[in-house]
N, C-alpha and C positions, 0 to 999 in steps of 0.2 A: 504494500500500500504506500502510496505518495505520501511523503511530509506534508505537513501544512504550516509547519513552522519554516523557520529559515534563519540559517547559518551563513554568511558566504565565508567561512574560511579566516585561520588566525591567517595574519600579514607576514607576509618572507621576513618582514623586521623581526616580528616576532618569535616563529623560530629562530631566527638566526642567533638571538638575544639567548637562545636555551642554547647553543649551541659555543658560541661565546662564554656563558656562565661556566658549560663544560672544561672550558681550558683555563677559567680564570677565578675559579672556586674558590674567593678567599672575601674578604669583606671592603681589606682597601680598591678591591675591584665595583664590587657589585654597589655598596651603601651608596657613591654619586649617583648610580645609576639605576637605583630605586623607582625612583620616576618612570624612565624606560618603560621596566619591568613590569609595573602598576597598569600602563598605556599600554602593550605589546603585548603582555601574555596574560596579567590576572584577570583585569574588567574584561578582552573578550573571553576569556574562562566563564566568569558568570555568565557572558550572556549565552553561550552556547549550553548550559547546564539548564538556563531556564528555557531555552530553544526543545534542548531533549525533554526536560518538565512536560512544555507542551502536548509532548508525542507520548507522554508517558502515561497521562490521563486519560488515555484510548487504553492504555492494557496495560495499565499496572497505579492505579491513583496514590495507593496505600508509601508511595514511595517518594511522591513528591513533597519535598520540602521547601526550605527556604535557599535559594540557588548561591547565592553570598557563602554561608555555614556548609555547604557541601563543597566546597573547595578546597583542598588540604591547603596550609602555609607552605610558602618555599622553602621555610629554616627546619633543618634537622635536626634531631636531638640524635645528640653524639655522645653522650653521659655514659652511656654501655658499649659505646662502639670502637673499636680498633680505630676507624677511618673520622677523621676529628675534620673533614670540610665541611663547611659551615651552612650550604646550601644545595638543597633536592636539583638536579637537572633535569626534572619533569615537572609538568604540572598536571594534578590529579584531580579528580570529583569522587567521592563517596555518595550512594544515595543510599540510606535506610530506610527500613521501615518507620512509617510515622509514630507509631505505638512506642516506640524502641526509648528508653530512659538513658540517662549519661552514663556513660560507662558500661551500658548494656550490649552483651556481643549476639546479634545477630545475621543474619544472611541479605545482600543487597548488592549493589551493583557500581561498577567502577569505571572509571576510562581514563586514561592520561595521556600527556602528547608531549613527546622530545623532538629533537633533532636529528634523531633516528628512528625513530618506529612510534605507533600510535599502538596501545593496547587497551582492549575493551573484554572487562572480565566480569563476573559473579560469582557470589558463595562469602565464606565465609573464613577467611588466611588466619591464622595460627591462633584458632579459638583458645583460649582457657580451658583446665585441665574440665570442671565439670560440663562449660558447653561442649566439649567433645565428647564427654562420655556420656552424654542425651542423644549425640547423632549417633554414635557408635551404637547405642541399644535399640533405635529405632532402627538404622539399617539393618542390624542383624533382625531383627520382625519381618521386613518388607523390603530386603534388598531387590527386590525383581522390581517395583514400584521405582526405585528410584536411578535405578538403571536406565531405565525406560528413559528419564526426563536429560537424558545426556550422550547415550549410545549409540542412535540413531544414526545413518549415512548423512543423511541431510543437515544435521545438527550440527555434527563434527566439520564436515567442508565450511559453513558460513559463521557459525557461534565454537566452536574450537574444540578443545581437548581437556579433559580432567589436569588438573595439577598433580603429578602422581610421588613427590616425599613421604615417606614412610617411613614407618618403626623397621624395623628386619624381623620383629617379632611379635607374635598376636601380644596386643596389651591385656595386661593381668584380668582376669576374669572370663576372657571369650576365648573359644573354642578353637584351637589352630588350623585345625579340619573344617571350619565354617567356610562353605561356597559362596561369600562372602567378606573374605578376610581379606583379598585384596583392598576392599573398602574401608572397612575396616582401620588397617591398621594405618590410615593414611592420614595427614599432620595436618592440611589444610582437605576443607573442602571446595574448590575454586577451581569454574572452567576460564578458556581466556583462550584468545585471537590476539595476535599482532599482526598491524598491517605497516607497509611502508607511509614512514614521516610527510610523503609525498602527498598525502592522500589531508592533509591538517591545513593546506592550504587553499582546499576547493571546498564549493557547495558540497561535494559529497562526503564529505565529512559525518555531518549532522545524519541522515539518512543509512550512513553506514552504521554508527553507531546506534542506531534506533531496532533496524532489522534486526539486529543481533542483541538486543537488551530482550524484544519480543518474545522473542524465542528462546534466551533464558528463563524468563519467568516461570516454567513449572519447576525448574532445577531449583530455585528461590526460593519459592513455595514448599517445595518438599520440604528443604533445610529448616526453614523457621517454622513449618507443621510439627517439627520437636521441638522449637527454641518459645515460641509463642507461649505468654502467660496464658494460663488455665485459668476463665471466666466463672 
C-alpha cells in the first residue's frame, strides 16, 4: 500500500555530517558543530518518525508516540564501555508500546541511518534476566505460533532474519531436547534488514521503512503477548 505521509529524504549534508562524526569522534570536533547536527540529522529524524507515526496508525496505533522522545541522543554512555568516544554515528528511533512504563522492557520497533547502511529492526535486544524468562516459557508453550510470525519466504526476503546470539546451553530449567531450544536459548529477541545508506536520501526511504514495520507487527505482538501487564 502507498504512503500517504511523506519523507523526501535526510540531505547529502546530513549524512555526510554522520559520516564526518565517524572520523572525528571527539567533542573538540562535534560541540561547534552542534548546530549542524541539530539542522542535518536530528529535526529531520523527528520528522521522519512522525512521517512513519502516520503510516503507523493504519497497522499498529498502540505504538505511536510522541516523535521528539523516540529519538535516541547522539551521546553515548561509555561508563561500562572499553571504547570511551563520546558520540553514537547513527541516528536511531525506538517506538514502544504506549502502555509501556519507564524502564519497562518490552517489544517494539526501531530504524536508524548512518553513513553506511540504514537498518530497520523489531523485538526486543538484551531483555533483562526475568523479561527473558517470560519469552523463554511462553515459547516453549507455542513455539510453532511464533515461528510462524518470522519464518516465512516472504518475511525473510523484505522484513529480514532473527538475530540468532545465544547461550551454547539450554538455560537452567528447560529441556535440552526441546524442539524449540534453538529459540530458546537465544539472548535477544530481534529480526532486522539493512539496507544500503543510499536508500536515506530519497523519498523511498519512508515507504521502505513502513512495509517492513507492517509486517513485523505479529512478531511484536507475539513478544509482548508475554510481556503485556495482566488486566
Amino acid at each position: 500500500m502507498a504512503t500517504k505521509s511523506k519523507f523526501p529524504g535526510f540531505s547529502p549534508a546530513g549524512i555526510q555530517f554522520l559520516h564526518d562524526l565517524k572520523e572525528n569522534n571527539d567533542r573538540e570536533w562535534f560541540t561547534p558543530r552542534k548546530p549542524l547536527f541539530d539542522e542535518q540529522v536530528r529535526l529531520p529524524m523527528i520528522d521522519l518518525v512522525r512521517a512513519v507515526h502516520g503510516e503507523m496508525m493504519r497497522f499498529a496505533p498502540g505504538y505511536v508516540g510522541d516523535a521528539a522522545k523516540c529519538v535516541f541522543r547522539i551521546y553515548r554512555d561509555t561508563r561500562f564501555s572499553n571504547d570511551k568516544t563520546p558520540y553514537k554515528t547513527h541516528i536511531a528511533a525506538w517506538m514502544k508500546p504506549v502502555f509501556a512504563g519507564k524502564g519497562d522492557t518490552f517489544a517494539g520497533f526501531y530504524f536508524s541511518v548512518s553513513a553506511t547502511t540504514v537498518e530497520i529492526a523489531a523485538g526486543t535486544y538484551a531483555p533483562d534476566p526475568p523479561t527473558l524468562l517470560k519469552l523463554r516459557q511462553r515459547i516453549a508453550e507455542d513455539h510453532d505460533q511464533y515461528r510462524e510470525t518470522f519464518s516465512s519466504p516472504a518475511f525473510r526476503k523484505v522484513a529480514g532474519v532473527l538475530m540468532s546470539e545465544s547461550l551454547t546451553r539450554a538455560p537452567k530449567g528447560f529441556d535440552p531436547g526441546h524442539p524449540a531450544i534453538d529459540l530458546i536459548r537465544l539472548k535477544h529477541h530481534v529480526v532486522f534488514k539493512e539496507l544500503d545508506s543510499a536508500v536515506a536520501i530519497t523519498p523511498k526511504l519512508l515507504p521502505e521503512i513502513v512495509r517492513r514495520f507492517e509486517l513485523m507487527v505479529p512478531f511484536v505482538e507475539y513478544l509482548n503477548g508475554a510481556l503485556r501487564p495482566v488486566r
